[in-house]
Every structure is written in C-alpha cells, then in structure tokens.
C-alpha positions as CSV (number, residue, x, y, z in Angstrom):
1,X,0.0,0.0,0.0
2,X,3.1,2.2,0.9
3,X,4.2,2.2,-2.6
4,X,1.3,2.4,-4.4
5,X,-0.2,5.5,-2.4
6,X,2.7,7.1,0.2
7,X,1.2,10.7,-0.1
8,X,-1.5,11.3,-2.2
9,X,0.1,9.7,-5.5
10,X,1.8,7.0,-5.4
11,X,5.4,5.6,-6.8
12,X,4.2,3.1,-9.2
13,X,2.3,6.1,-11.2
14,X,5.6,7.1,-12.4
15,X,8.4,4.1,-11.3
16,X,6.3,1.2,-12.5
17,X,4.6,-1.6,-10.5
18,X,8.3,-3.2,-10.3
19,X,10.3,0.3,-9.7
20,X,11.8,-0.4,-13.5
21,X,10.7,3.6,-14.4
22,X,8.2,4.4,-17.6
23,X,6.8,6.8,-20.1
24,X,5.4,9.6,-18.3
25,X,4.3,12.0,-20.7
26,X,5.1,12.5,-24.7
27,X,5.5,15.6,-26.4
28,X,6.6,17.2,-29.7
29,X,9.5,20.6,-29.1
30,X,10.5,22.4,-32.1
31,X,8.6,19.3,-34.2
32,X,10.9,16.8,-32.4
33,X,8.6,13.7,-30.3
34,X,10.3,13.7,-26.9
35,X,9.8,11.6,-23.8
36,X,9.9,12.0,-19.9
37,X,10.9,9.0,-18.6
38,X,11.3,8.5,-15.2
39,X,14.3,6.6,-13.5
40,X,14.5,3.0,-12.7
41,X,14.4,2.7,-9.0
42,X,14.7,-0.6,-8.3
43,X,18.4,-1.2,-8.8
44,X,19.8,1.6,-6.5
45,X,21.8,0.7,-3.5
46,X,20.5,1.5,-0.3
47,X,22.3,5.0,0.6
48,X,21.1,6.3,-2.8
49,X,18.1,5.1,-2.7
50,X,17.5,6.9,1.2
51,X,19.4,10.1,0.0
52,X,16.8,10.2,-3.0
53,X,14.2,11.4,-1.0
54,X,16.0,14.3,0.8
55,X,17.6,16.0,-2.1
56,X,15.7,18.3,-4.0
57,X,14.1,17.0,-7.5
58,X,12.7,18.5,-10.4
59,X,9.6,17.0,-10.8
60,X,9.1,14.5,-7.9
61,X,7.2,15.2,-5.6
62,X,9.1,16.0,-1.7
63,X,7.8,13.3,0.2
64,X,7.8,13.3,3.9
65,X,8.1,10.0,4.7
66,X,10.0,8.5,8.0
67,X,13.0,6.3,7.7
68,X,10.5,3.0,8.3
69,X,8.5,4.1,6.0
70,X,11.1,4.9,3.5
71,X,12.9,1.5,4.3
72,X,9.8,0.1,4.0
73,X,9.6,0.9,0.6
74,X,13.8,0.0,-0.5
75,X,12.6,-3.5,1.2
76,X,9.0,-3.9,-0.8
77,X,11.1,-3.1,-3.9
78,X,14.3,-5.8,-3.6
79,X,11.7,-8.5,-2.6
80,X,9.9,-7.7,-5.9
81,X,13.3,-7.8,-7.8
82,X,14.1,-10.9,-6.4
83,X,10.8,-12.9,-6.7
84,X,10.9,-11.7,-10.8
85,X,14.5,-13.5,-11.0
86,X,13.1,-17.3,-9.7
C-alpha cells in the first residue's frame, strides 16, 4: 500500500509496478517527439536510494516519509526484484 499510495500519489504512477521507471508523458518541441521517462528505481543501493528522498528534484514530488517508512519501501522493492528472477 506504501508504494502504491505514500502521499496522495503513489510511486508506481511514475516508477512502475516493479520500480523499472516508464513513459510519463510524450510531447513534440521544435517538431521533435520527446519523452519524460522516469528513473529505474529498483536497482539503486540502499544509501542512494535513502538520499533520494532528501535531495531536492525537479519534478518529484518531496515526500515526507519517515526512515521506516522509507525502508519500507527500498525493502518492498528488492523483494519484488528478487521474486521476478526465480
């Protein structure tokens, strides 16, 4: 549930069911088709992964999330890795 509605919105919408990122939006500049893609999350070690939600981002949204919680989430995401490798 964590991951799928933390705040409001939640990660999937833009990281993908597994964390592996996706097509947010399309759109043509100067007649050129461009993507924004979000990043693939799921492959990020831990202190990244934590750090990510302190820094200041463009577009994503500042979360305030507690360590558990945001544990919770690196946890959900490396048991979903690892039950789409068996």
């Amino acid at each position: 549930m964590l991951y799928q509605n933390p705040r409001g919105i939640g990660c999937d919408k833009c990281h993908g069911i597994d964390g592996n990122g996706k097509i947010i939006a399309k759109y043509k500049e100067k007649g050129e088709i461009k993507y924004l893609k979000s990043p693939k999350i799921n492959n990020l070690p831990e202190e990244i992964f934590f750090k990510s939600f302190s820094t200041s981002h463009k577009i994503m949204p500042k979360y305030f999330l507690t360590y558990q919680e945001i544990n919770t989430l690196y946890q959900y995401l490396q048991n979903r890795k690892k039950r789409k490798r068996k």
